[in-house]
C-alpha positions as CSV (number, residue, x, y, z in Angstrom):
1,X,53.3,-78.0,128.3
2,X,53.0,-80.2,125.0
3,X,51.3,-83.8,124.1
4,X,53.6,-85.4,121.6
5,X,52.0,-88.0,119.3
6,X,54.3,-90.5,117.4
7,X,53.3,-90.9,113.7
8,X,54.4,-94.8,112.7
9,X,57.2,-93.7,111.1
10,X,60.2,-93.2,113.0
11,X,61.3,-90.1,114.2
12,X,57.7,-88.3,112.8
13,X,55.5,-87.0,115.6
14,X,52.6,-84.3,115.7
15,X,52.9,-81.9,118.1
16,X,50.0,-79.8,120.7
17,X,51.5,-77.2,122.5
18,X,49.8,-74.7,125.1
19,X,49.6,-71.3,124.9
20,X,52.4,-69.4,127.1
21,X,51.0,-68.9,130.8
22,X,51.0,-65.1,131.3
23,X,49.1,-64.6,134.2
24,X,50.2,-64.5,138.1
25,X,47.6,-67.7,138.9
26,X,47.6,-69.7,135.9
27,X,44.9,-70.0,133.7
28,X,43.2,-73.7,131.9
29,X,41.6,-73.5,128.8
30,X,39.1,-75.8,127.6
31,X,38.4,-76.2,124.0
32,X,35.7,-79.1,123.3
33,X,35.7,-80.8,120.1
34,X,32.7,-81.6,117.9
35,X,31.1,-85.2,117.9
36,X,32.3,-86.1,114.7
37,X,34.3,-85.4,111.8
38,X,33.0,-82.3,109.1
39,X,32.3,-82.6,105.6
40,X,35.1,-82.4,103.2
41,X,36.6,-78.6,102.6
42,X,34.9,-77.5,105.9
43,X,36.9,-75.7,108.4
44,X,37.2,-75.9,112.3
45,X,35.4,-72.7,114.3
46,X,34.7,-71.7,117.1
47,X,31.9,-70.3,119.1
48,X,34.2,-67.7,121.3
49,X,33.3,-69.6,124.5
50,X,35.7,-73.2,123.4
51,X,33.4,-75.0,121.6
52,X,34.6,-76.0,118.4
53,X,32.6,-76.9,115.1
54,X,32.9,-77.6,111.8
55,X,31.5,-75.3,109.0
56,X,31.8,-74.1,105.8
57,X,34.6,-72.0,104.5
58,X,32.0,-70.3,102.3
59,X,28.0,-70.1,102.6
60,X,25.9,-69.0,99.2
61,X,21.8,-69.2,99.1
62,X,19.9,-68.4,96.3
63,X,15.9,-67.8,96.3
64,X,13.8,-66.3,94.1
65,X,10.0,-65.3,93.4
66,X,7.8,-68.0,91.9
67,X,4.3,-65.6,91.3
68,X,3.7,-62.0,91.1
69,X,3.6,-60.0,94.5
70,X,0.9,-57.7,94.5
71,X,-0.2,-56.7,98.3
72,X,1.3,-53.5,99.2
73,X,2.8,-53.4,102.6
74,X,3.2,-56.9,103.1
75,X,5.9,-59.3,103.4
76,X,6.9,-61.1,100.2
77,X,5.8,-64.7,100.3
78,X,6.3,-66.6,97.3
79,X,9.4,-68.1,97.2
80,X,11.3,-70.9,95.6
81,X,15.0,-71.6,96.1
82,X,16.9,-71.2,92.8
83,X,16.9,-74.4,90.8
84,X,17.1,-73.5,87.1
85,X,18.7,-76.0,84.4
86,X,22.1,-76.2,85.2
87,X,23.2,-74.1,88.4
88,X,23.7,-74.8,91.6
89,X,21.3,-73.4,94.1
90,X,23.8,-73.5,97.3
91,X,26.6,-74.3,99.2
92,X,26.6,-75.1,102.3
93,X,23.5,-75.9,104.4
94,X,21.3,-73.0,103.3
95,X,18.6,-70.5,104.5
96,X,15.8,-71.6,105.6
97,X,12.3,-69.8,105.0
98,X,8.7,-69.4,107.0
99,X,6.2,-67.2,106.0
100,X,9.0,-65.1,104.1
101,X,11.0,-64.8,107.4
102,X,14.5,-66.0,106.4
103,X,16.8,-68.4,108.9
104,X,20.9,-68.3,108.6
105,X,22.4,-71.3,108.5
106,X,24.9,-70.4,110.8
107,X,26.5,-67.3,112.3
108,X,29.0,-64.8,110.6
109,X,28.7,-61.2,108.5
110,X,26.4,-62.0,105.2
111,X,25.8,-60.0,102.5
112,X,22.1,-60.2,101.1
113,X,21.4,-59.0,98.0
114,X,17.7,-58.2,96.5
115,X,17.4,-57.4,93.1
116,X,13.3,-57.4,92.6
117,X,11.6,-56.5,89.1
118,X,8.5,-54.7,89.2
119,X,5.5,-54.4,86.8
120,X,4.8,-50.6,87.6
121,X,1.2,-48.9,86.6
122,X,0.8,-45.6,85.8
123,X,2.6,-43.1,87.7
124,X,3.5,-45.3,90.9
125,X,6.5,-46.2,92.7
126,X,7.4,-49.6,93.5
127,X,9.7,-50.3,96.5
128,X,11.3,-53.6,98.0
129,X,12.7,-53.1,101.7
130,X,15.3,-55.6,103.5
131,X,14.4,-55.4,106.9
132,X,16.6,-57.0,109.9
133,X,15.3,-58.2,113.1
134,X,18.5,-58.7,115.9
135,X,15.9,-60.0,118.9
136,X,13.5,-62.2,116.1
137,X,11.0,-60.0,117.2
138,X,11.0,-56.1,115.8
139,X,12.1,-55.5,112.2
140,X,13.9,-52.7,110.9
141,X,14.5,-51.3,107.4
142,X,18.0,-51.8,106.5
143,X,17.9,-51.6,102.7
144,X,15.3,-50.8,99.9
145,X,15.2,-51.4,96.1
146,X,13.1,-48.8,93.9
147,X,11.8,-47.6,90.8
148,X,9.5,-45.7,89.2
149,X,7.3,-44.7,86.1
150,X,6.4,-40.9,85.4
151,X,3.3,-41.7,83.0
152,X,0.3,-43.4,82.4
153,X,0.3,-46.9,81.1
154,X,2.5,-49.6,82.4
155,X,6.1,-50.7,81.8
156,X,9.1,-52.8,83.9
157,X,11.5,-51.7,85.6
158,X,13.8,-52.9,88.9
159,X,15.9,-52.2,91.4
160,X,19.0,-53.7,93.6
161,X,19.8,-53.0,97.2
162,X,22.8,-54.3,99.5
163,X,22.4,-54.8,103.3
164,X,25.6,-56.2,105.6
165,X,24.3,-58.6,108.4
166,X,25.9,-59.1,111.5
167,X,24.4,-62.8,112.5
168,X,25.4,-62.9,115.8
169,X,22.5,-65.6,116.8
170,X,20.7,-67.3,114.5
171,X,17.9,-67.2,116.8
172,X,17.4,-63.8,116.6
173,X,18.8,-62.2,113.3
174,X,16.6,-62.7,110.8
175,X,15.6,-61.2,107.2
176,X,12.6,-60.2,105.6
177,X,11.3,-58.5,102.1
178,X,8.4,-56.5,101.9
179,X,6.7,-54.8,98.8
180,X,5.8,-50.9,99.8
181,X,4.0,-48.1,97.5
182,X,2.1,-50.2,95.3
183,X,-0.9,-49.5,94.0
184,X,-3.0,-50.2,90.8
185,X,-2.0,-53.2,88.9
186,X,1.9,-52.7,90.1
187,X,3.3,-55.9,91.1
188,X,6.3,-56.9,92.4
189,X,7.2,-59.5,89.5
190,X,8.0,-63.5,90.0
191,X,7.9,-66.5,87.5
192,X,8.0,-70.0,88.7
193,X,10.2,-71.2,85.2
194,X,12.8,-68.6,85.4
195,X,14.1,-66.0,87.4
196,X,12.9,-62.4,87.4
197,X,12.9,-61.4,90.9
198,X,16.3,-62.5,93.0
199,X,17.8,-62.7,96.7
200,X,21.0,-64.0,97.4
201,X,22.7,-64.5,100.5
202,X,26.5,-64.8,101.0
203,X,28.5,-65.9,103.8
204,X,31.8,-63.3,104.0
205,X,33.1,-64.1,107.3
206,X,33.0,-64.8,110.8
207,X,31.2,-62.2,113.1
């Protein structure tokens, strides 16, 4: 069965057709659309239970470290969304961020990327961890960033680490940073003018 609507010019019509009927008893589909119409260059998804949306083709987040990190086995807490002279900070709606616990926007696989500096003293090694929580509850490690010094004295130094998130529910899936094995002066390092420490989070596709 198909709903034919007549453009205003003659002969020109749109279209909706349902989906062949395979099954012995017949089967009705619902699909409920949003509210109201999306932003420009959004697309139209669903939910996988009819619900339809609009949402961005494409989400990219940005945050950074605005002062040194220094507590050892504690979540990284200073944070500033990237808003240096003359870049764009995000697309889309963006994370969202509470006592270092990162929000999704929405739901979909995301690559987050952490790429801290560190300020290492002595002999220590500095490590960053990406940890994943699925029930917004218990966080495990799914990535780490490192580096170390084999000396006395101090020098910088950095690591990079990749994690793939499955954000089923944005409820539940959640990220966090935390700053392991340091001790001494070692710091995890963060500037409020410019960028030395830097998390980015990239929308790839749906889940």
């Amino acid at each position: 069965m198909s709903i034919k609507l007549k453009g205003t010019t003659a002969g020109s019509a749109v279209i909706l057709a349902a989906p062949a009927d395979t099954s012995p008893t017949g089967t009705e589909k619902t699909f409920t659309l949003p509210a109201a119409d999306g932003s420009a260059g959004q697309i139209l998804a669903t939910n996988g239970a009819g619900v339809l949306s609009f949402v961005n083709k494409l989400e990219f987040d940005y945050w950074h470290l605005n002062a040194d990190h220094t507590t050892n086995d504690a979540t990284l807490t200073n944070w500033s969304r990237y808003n240096q002279e003359g870049a764009a900070s995000e697309i889309g709606s963006g994370m969202s961020q509470s006592s270092g616990i990162f929000t999704f926007p929405g739901t979909g696989k995301w690559l987050v990327v952490a790429a801290p500096q560190f300020s290492i003293d002595g002999s220590d090694n500095c490590v960053v961890t990406t940890e994943v929580t699925t029930n917004n509850s218990t966080f495990g490690e799914a990535a780490r960033a490192t580096d170390g010094n084999n000396g006395s004295g101090a020098r910088t130094g950095g690591g990079i680490a990749f994690a793939f998130v499955d954000v089923t529910d944005t409820g539940n899936v959640k990220v966090r940073f935390r700053a392991l094995s340091l001790s001494g002066s070692s710091n995890v390092m963060g500037n409020s003018a410019f960028v030395e420490s830097g998390f980015l989070f990239i929308r790839l596709g749906d889940t």
